[in-house]
Backbone as CSV, one residue per row, in Angstrom:
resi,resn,N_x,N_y,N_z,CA_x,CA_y,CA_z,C_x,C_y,C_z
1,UNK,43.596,-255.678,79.895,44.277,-256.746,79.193,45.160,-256.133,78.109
2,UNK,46.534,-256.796,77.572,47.290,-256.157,77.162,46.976,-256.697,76.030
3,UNK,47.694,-255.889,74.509,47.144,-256.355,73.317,48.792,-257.621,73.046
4,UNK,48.732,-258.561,72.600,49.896,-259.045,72.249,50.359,-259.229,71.086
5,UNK,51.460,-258.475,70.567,51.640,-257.958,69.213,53.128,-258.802,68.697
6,UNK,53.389,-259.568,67.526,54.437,-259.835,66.901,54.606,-259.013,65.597
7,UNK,55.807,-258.283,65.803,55.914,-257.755,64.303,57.248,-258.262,63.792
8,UNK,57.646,-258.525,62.130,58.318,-258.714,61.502,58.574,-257.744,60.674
9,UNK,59.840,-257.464,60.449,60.943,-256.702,59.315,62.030,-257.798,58.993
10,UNK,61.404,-257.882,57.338,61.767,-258.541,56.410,62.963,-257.643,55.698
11,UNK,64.144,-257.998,55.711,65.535,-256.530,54.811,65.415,-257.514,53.971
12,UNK,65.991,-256.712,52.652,66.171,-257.565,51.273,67.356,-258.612,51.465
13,UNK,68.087,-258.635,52.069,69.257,-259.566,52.454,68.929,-261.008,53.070
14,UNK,67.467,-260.699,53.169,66.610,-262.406,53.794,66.444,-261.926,55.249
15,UNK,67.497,-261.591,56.015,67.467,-261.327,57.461,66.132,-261.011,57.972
16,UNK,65.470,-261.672,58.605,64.272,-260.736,59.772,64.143,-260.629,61.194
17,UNK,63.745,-259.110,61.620,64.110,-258.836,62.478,62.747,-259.281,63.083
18,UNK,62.331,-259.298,64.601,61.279,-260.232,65.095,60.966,-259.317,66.097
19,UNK,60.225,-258.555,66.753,59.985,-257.681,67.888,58.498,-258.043,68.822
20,UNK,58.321,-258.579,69.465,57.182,-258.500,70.540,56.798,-258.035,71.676
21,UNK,55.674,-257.749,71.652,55.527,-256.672,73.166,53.925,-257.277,73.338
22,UNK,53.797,-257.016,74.701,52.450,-257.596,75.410,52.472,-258.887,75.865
23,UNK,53.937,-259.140,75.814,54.090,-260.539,76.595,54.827,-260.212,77.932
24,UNK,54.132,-260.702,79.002,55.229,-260.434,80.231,55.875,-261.632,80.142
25,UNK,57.222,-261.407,81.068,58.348,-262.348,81.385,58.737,-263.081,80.480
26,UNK,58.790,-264.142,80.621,60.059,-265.464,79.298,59.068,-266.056,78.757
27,UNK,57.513,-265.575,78.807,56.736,-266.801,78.242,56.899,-266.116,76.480
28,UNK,57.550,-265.184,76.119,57.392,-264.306,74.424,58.716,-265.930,74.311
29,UNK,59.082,-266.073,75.056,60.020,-267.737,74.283,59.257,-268.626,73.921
30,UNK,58.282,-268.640,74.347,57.561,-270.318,74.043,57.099,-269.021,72.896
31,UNK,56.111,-268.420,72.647,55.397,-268.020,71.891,55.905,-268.062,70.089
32,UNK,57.214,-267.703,70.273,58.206,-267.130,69.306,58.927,-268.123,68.865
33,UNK,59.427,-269.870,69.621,59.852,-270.890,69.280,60.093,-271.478,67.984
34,UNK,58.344,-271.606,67.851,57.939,-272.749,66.637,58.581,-271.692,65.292
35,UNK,58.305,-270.068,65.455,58.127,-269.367,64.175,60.035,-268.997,63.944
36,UNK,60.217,-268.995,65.191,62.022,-269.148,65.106,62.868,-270.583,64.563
37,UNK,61.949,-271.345,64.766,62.434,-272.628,64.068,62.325,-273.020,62.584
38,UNK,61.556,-272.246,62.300,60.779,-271.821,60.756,62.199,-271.044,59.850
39,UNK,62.032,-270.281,60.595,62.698,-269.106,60.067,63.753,-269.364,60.068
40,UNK,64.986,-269.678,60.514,66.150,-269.714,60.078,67.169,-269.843,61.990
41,UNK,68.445,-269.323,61.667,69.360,-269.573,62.523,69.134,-267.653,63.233
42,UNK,68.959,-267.929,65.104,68.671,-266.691,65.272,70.350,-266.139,65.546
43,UNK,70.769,-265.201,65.316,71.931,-264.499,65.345,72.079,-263.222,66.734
44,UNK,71.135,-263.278,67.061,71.119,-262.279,68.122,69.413,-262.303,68.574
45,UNK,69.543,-261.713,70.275,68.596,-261.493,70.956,68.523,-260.432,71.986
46,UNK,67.693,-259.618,72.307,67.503,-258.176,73.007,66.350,-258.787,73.867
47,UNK,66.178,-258.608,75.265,65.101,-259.250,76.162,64.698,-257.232,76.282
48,UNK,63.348,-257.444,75.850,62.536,-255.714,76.550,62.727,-255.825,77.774
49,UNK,62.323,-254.613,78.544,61.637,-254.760,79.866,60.882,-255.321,79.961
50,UNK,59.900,-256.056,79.191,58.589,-256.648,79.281,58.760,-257.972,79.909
51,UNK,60.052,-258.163,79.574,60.935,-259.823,79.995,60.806,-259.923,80.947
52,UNK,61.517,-258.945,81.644,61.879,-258.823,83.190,60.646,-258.208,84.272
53,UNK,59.377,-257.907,83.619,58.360,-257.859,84.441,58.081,-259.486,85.073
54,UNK,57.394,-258.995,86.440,56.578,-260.249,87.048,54.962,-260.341,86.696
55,UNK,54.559,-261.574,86.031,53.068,-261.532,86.192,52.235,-260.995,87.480
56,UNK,51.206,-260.754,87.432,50.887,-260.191,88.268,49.920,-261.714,88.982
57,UNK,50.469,-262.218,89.879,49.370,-263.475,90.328,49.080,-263.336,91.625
58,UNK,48.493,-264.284,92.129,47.792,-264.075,93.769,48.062,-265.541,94.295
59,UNK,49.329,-265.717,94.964,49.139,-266.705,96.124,48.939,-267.065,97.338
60,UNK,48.090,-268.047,97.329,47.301,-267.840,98.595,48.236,-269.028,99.315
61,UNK,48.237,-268.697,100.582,49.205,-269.950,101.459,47.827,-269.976,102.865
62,UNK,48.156,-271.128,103.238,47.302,-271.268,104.815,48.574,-272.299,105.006
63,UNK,48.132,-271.971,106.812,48.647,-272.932,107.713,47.583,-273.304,108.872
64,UNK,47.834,-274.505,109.307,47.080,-275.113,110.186,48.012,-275.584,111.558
65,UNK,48.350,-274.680,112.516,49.046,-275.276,113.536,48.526,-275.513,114.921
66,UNK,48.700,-276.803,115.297,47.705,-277.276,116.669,49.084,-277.181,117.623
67,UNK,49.043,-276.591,118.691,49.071,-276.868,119.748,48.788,-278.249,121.006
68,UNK,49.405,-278.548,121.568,48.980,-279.648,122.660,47.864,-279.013,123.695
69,UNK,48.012,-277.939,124.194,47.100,-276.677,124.248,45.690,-277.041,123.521
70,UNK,45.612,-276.727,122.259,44.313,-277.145,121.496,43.657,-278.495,121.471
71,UNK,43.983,-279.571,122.353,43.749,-280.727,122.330,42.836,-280.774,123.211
């Protein structure tokens, strides 16, 4: 399990810079929303590689096909 980390850099000019890692794909958007709405007007954005990873999930599919044969 990955650790999921937000860090902030506060410059004396007010500006803060916002960096997260241990989030796969677009879900570090929902995460980061509410505290971006807080904070001010965002001026720029950098997506990690972490963005562009795929979760790792398992889908399972079945099919059921009858034949006239199977009747």
């Amino acid at each position: 399990m990955n650790m999921e980390t937000l860090e902030f850099v506060i410059y004396p000019d007010g500006r803060v810079k916002e960096m997260v890692t241990g989030i796969i794909g677009s879900s570090c958007q929902e995460v980061t929303a509410a505290i971006e709405a807080q904070l001010g007007r965002v001026i720029s954005t950098e997506k990690t590689s972490e963005y562009y990873q795929q979760q790792n999930t398992q889908v399972a599919t079945a099919s059921n096909q009858a034949s006239s044969s199977d009747w």
